[in-house]
MOPAC internal coordinates of N, CA, C and O (Angstrom, degrees):
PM7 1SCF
backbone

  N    0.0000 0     0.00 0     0.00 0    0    0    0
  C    1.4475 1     0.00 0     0.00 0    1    0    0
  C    1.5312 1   108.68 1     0.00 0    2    1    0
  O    1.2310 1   123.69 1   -65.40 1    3    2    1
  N    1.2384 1   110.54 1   114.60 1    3    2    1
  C    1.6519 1   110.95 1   155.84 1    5    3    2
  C    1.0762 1   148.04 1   -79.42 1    6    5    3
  O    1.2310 1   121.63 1   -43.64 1    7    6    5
  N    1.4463 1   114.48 1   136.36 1    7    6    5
  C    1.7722 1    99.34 1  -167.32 1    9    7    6
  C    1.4266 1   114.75 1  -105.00 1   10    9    7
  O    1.2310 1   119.17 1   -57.68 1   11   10    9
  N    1.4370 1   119.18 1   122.32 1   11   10    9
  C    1.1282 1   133.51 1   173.21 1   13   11   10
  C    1.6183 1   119.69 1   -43.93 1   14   13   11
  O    1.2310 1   116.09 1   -75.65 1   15   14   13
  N    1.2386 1   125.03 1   104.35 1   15   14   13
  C    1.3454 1   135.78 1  -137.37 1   17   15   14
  C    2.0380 1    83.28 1   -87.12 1   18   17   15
  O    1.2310 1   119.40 1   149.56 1   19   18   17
  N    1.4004 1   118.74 1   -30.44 1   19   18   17
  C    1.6985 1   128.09 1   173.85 1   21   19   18
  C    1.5139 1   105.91 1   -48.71 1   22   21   19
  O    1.2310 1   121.65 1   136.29 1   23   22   21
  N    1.5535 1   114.46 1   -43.71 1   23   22   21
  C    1.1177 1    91.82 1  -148.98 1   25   23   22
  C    2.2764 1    98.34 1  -112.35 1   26   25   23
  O    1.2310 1   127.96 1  -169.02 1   27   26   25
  N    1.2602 1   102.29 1    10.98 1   27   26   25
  C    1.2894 1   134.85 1   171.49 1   29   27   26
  C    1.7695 1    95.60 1   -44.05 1   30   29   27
  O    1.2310 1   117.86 1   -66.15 1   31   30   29
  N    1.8479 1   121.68 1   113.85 1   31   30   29
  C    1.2870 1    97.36 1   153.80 1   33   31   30
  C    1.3789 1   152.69 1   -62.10 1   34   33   31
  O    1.2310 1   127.13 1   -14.33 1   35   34   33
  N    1.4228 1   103.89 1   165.67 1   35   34   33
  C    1.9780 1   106.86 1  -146.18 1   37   35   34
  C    1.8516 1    78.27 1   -92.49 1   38   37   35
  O    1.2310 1   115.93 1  -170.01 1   39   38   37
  N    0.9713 1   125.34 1     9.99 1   39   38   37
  C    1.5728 1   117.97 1  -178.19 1   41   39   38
  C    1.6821 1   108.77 1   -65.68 1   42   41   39
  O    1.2310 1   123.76 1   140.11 1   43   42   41
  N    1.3955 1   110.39 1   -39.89 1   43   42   41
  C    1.4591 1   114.36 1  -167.68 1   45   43   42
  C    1.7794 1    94.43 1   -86.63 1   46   45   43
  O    1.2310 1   120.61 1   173.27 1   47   46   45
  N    0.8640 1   116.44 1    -6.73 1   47   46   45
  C    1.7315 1   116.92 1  -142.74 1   49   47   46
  C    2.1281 1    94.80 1   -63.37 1   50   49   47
  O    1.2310 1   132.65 1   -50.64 1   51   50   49
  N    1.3665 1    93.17 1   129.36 1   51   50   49
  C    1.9174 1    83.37 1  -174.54 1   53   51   50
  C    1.7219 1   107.97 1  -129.03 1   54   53   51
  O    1.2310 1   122.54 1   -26.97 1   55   54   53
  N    1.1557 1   112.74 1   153.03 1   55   54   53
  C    1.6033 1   123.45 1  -156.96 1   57   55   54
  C    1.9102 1    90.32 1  -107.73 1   58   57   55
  O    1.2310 1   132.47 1    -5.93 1   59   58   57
  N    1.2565 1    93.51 1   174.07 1   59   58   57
  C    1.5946 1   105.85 1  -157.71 1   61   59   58
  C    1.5848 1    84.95 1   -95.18 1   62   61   59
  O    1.2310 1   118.32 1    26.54 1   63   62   61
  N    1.6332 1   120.81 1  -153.46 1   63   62   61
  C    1.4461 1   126.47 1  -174.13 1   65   63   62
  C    1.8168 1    80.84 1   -97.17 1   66   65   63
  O    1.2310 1   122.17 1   114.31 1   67   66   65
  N    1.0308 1   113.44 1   -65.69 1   67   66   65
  C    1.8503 1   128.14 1  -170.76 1   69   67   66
  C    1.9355 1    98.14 1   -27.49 1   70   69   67
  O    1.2310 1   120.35 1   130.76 1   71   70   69
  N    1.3262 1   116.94 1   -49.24 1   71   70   69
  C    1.4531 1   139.83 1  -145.03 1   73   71   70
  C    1.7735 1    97.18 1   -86.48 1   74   73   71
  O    1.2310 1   127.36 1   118.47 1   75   74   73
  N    1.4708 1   103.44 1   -61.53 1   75   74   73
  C    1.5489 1    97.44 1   163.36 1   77   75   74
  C    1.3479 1   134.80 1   -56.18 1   78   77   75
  O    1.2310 1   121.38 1   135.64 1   79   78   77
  N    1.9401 1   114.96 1   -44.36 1   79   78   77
  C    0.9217 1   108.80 1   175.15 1   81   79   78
  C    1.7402 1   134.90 1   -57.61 1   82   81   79
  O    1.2310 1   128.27 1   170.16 1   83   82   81
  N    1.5865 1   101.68 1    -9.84 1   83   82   81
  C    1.5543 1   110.78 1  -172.26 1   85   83   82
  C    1.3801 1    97.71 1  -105.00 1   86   85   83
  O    1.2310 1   111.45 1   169.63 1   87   86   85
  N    1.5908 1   133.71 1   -10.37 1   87   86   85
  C    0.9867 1   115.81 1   159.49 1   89   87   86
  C    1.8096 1   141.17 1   -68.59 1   90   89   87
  O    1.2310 1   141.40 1   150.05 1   91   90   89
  N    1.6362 1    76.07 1   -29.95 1   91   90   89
  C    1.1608 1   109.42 1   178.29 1   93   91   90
  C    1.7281 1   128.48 1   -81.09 1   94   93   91
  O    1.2310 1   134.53 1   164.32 1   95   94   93
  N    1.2660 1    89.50 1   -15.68 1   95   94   93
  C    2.0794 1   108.48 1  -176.06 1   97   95   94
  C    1.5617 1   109.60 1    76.18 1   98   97   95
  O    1.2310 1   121.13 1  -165.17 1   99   98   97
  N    1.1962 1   115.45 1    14.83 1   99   98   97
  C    1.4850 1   107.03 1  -154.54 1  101   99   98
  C    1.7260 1    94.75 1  -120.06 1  102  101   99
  O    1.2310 1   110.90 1   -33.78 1  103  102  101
  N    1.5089 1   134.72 1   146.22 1  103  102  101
  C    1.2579 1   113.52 1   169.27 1  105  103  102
  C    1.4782 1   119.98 1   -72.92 1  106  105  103
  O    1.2310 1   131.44 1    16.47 1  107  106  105
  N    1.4587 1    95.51 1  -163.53 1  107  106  105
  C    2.0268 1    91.41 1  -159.46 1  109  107  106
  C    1.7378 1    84.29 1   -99.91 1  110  109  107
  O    1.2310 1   117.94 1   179.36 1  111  110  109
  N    1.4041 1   121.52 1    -0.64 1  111  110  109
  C    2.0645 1   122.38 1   172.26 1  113  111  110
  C    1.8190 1    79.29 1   -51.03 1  114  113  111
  O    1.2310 1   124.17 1    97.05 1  115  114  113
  N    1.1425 1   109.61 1   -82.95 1  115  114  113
  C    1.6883 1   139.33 1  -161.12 1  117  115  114
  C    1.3497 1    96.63 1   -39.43 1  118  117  115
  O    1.2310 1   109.05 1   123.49 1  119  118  117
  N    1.1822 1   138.10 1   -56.51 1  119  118  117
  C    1.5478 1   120.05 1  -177.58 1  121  119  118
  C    1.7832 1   113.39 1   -64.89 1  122  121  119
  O    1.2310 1   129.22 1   150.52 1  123  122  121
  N    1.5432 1    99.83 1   -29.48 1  123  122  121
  C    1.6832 1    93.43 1  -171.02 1  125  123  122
  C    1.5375 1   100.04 1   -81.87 1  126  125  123
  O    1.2310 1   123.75 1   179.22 1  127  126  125
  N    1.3601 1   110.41 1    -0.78 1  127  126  125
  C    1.7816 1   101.54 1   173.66 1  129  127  126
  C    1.1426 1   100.57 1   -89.57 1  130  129  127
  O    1.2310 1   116.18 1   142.23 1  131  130  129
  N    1.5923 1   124.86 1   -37.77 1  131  130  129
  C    1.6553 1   105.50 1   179.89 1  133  131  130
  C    1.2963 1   116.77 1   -77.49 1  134  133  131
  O    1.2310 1   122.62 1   153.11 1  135  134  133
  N    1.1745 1   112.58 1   -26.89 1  135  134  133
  C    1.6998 1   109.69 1   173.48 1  137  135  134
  C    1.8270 1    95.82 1   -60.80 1  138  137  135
  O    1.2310 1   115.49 1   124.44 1  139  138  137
  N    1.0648 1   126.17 1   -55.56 1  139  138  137
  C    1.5849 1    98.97 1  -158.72 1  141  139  138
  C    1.2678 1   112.31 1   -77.35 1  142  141  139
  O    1.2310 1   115.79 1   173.99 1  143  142  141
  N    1.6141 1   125.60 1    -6.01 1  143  142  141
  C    1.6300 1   131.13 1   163.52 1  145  143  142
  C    1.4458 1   128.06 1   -71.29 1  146  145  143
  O    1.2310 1   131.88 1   154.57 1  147  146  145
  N    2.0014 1    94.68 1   -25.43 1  147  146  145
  C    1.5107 1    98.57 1   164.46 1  149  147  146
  C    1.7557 1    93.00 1   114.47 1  150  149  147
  O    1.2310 1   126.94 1   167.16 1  151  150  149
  N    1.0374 1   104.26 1   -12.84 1  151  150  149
  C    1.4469 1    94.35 1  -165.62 1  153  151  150
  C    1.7308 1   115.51 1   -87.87 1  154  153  151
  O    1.2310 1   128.15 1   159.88 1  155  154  153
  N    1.3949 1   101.92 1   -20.12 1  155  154  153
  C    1.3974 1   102.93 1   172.33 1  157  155  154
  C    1.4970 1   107.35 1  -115.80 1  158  157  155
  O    1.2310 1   100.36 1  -120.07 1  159  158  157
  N    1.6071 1   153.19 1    59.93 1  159  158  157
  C    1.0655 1   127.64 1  -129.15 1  161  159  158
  C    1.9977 1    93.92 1   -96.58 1  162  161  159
  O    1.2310 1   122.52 1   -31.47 1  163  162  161
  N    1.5357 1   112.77 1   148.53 1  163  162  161
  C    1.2154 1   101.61 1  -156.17 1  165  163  162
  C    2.1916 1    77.49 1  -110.21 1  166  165  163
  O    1.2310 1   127.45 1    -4.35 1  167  166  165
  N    1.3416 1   103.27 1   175.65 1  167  166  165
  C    1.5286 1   104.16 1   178.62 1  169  167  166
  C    1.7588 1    89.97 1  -103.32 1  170  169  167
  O    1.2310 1   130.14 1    -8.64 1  171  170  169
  N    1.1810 1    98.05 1   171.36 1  171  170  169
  C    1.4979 1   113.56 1  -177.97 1  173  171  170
  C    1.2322 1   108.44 1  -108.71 1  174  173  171
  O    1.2310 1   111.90 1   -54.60 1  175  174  173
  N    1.5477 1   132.88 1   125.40 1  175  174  173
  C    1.4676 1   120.77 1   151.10 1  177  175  174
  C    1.5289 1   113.40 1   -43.50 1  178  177  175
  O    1.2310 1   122.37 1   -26.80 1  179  178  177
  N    1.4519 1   113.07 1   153.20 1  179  178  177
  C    1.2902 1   143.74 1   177.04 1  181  179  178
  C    1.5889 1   102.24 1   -60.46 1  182  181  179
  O    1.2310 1   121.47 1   107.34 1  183  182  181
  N    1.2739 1   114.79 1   -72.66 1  183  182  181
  C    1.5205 1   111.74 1   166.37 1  185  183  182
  C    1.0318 1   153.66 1   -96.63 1  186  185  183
  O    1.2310 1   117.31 1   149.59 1  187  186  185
  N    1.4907 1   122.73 1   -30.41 1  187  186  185
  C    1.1407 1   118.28 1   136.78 1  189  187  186
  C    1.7024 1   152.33 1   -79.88 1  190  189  187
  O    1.2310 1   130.47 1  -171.07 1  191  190  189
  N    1.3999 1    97.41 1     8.93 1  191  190  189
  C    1.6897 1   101.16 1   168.69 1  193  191  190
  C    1.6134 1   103.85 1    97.19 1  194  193  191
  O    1.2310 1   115.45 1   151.45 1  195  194  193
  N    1.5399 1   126.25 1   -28.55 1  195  194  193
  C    1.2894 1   109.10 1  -148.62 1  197  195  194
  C    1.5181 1   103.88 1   -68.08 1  198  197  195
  O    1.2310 1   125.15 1   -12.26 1  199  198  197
  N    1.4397 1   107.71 1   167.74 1  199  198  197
  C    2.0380 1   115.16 1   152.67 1  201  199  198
  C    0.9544 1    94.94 1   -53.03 1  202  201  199
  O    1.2310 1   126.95 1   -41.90 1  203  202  201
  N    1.4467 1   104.23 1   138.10 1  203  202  201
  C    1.3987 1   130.28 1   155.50 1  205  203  202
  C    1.8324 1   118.12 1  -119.49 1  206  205  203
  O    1.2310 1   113.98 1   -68.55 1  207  206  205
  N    1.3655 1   129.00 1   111.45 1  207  206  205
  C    1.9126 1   107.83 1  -173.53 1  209  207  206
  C    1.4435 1    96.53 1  -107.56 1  210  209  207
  O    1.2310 1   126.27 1   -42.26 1  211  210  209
  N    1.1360 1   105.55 1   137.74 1  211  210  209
  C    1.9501 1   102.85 1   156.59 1  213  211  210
  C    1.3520 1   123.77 1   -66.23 1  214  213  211
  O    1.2310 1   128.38 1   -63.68 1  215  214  213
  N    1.2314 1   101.47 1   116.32 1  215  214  213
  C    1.6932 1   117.52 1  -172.44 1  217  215  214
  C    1.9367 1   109.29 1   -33.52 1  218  217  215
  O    1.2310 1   126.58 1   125.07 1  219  218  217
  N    1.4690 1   104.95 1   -54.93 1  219  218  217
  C    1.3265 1   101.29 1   170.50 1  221  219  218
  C    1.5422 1   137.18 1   -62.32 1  222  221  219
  O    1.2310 1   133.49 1   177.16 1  223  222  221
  N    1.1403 1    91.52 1    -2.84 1  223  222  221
  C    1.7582 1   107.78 1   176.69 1  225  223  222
  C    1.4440 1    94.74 1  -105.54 1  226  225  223
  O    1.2310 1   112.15 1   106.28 1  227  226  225
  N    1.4680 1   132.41 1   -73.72 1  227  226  225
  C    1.4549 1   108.19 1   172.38 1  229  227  226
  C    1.7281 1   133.08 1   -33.07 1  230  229  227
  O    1.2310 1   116.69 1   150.87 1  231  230  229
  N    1.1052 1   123.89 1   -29.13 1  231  230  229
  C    1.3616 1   141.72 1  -177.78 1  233  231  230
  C    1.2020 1    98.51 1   -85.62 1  234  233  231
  O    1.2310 1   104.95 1   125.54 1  235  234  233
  N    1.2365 1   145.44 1   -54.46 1  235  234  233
  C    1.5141 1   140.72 1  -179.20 1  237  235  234
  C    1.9151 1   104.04 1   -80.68 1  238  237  235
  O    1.2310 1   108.49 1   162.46 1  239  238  237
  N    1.0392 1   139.13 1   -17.54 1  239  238  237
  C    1.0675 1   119.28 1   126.39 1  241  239  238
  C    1.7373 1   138.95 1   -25.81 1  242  241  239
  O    1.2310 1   134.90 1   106.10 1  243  242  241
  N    1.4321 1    88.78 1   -73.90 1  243  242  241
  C    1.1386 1    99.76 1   171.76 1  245  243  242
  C    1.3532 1   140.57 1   -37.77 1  246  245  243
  O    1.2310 1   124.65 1   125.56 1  247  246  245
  N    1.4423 1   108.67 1   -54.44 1  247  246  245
  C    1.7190 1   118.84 1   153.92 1  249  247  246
  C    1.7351 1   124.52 1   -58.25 1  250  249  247
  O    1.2310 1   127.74 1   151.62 1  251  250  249
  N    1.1729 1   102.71 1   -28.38 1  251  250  249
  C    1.6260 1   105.23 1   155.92 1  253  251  250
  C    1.3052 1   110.06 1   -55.57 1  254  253  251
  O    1.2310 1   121.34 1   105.53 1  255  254  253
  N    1.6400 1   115.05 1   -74.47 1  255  254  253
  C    1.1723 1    91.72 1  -157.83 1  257  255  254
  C    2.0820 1   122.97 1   -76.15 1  258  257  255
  O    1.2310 1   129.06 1   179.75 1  259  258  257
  N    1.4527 1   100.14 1    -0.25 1  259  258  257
  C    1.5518 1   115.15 1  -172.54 1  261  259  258
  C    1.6587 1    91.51 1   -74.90 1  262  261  259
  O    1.2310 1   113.76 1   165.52 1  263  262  261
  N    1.2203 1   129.42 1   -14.48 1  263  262  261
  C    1.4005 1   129.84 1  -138.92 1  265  263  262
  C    1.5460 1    99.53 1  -119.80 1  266  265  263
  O    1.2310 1   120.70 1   159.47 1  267  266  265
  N    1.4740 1   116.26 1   -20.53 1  267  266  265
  C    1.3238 1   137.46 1  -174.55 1  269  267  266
  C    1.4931 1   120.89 1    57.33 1  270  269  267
  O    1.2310 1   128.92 1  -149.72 1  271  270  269
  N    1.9565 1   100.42 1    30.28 1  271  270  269
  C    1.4374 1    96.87 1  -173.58 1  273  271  270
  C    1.7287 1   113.48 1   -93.15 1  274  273  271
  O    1.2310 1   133.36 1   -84.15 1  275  274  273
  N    1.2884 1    91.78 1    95.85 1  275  274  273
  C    1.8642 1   107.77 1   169.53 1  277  275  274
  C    1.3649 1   101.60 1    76.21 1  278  277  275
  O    1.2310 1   119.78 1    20.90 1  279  278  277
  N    1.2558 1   118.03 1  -159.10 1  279  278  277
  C    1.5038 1   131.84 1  -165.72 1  281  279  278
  C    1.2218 1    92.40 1   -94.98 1  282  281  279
  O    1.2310 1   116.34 1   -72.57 1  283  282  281
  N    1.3871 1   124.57 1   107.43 1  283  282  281
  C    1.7513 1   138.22 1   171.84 1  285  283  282
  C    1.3446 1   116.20 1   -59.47 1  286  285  283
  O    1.2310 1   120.79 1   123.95 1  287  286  285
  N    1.6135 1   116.10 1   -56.05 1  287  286  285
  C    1.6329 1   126.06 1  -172.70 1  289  287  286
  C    1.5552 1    99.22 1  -140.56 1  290  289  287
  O    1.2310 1   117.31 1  -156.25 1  291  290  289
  N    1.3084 1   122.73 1    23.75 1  291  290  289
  C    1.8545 1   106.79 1  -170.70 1  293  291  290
  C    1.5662 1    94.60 1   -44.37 1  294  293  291
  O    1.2310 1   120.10 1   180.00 1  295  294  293

């Protein structure tokens, strides 16, 4: 049985370094500084190495910092 990758939940669904950073307003310098401080930590593709963020963690970021509650990623 195959699974229809369409109808796959959007729970796991994860954005590139490029994809967060424009969600986020911030460049993709600024995410690879919080990823290597720990504060944003991004997952790694399997083979090629890149950041990977989970969309729902970028997005709940996001309302932090739209929301001005405290220091989001200092």
């Amino acid at each position: 049985m195959s699974v229809d990758m369409a109808k796959r939940p959007r729970g796991n669904e994860l954005v590139t370094i490029k994809g967060a950073a424009e969600i986020l307003r911030v460049s993709d310098q600024t995410l690879r500084r919080w990823d290597k401080s720990g504060k944003l930590r991004a997952r790694r593709h399997p083979m090629n190495g890149y950041r990977l963020y989970p969309l729902k963690m970028v997005q709940d970021l996001k309302r932090r910092i739209d929301s001005g509650s405290g220091a989001a990623a200092r």
